[in-house]
N, C-alpha and C positions, 0 to 999 in steps of 0.2 A: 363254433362251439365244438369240443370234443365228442368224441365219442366212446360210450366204453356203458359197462354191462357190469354187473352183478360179478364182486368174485375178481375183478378186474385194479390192477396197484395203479395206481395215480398219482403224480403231484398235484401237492393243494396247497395253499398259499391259508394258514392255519390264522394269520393274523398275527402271527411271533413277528419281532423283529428281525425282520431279513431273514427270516426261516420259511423254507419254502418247502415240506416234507413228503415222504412215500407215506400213500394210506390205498387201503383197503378198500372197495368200494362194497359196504354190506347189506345196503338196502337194495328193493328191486327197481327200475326202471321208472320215474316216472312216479314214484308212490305217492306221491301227495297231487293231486290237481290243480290244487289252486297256489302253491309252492315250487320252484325249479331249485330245489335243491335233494341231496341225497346224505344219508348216512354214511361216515366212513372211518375205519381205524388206522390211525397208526403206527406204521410200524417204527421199532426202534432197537438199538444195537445193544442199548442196556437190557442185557438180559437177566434175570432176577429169577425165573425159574418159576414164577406165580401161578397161579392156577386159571388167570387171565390172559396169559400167555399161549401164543401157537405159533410152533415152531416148523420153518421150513427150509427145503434144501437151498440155500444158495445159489439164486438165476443170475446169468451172465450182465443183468442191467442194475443189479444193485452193486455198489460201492465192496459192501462188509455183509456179512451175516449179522442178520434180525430176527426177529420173530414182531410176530399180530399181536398189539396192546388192547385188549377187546373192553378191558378198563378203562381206556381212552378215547368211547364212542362221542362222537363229534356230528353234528347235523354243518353242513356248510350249504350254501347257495352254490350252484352248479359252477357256475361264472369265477369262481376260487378252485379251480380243476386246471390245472395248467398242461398237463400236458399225460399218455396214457403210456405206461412203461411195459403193462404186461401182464396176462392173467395169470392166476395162481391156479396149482394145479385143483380136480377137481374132490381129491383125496383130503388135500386143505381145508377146502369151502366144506366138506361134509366136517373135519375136526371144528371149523371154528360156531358153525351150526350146534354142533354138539356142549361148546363152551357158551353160547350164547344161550340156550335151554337152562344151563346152570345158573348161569351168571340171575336171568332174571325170573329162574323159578316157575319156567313153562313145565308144564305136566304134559304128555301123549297120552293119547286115550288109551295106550298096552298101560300108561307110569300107574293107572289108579292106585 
């Protein structure tokens, strides 16, 4: 089994035909007990400019320039993790933390 953390790009095997894609690894470690699976986004090269979108520099193990489809959250079974490419920096994880608060309308106890 692989291994990889929070914040960390992966291929997963999404269940598309013959599509085996980079996602996101956005959940923590482990979060469900009684499930070996994790949350993760995809990222993708159609860039649209959305407010669901997070955009980052260009790592030497992707293809092309993408950004974080955080629109495209996905629960997969661990065992659909193929393989671990590389984490994102840590400036990212705080942006897409920041679009996940929007996206599902988390309040901080400063938002009252």
């Amino acid at each position: 089994m692989i291994s990889f953390e929070r914040g960390d790009v992966v291929l997963v095997d999404l269940g598309y035909v013959a599509k085996v894609r980079p996602c996101v690894v956005i959940s923590v470690r482990k979060a469900d007990s009684q499930r070996n699976m994790s949350v993760v986004a995809p990222l993708t090269t159609e860039i649209r400019g959305g407010e669901c979108e997070v955009r980052f520099p260009k790592p030497r193990w992707l293809a092309e320039e993408s950004v974080v489809n955080l629109i495209g959250l996905v629960g997969v079974d661990n065992s659909k993790i193929e393989r671990l490419l590389g984490p994102l920096p840590t400036e990212i994880l705080a942006a897409i933390d920041e679009v996940l608060f929007r996206l599902f309308g988390f309040k901080r106890a400063l938002d009252k």
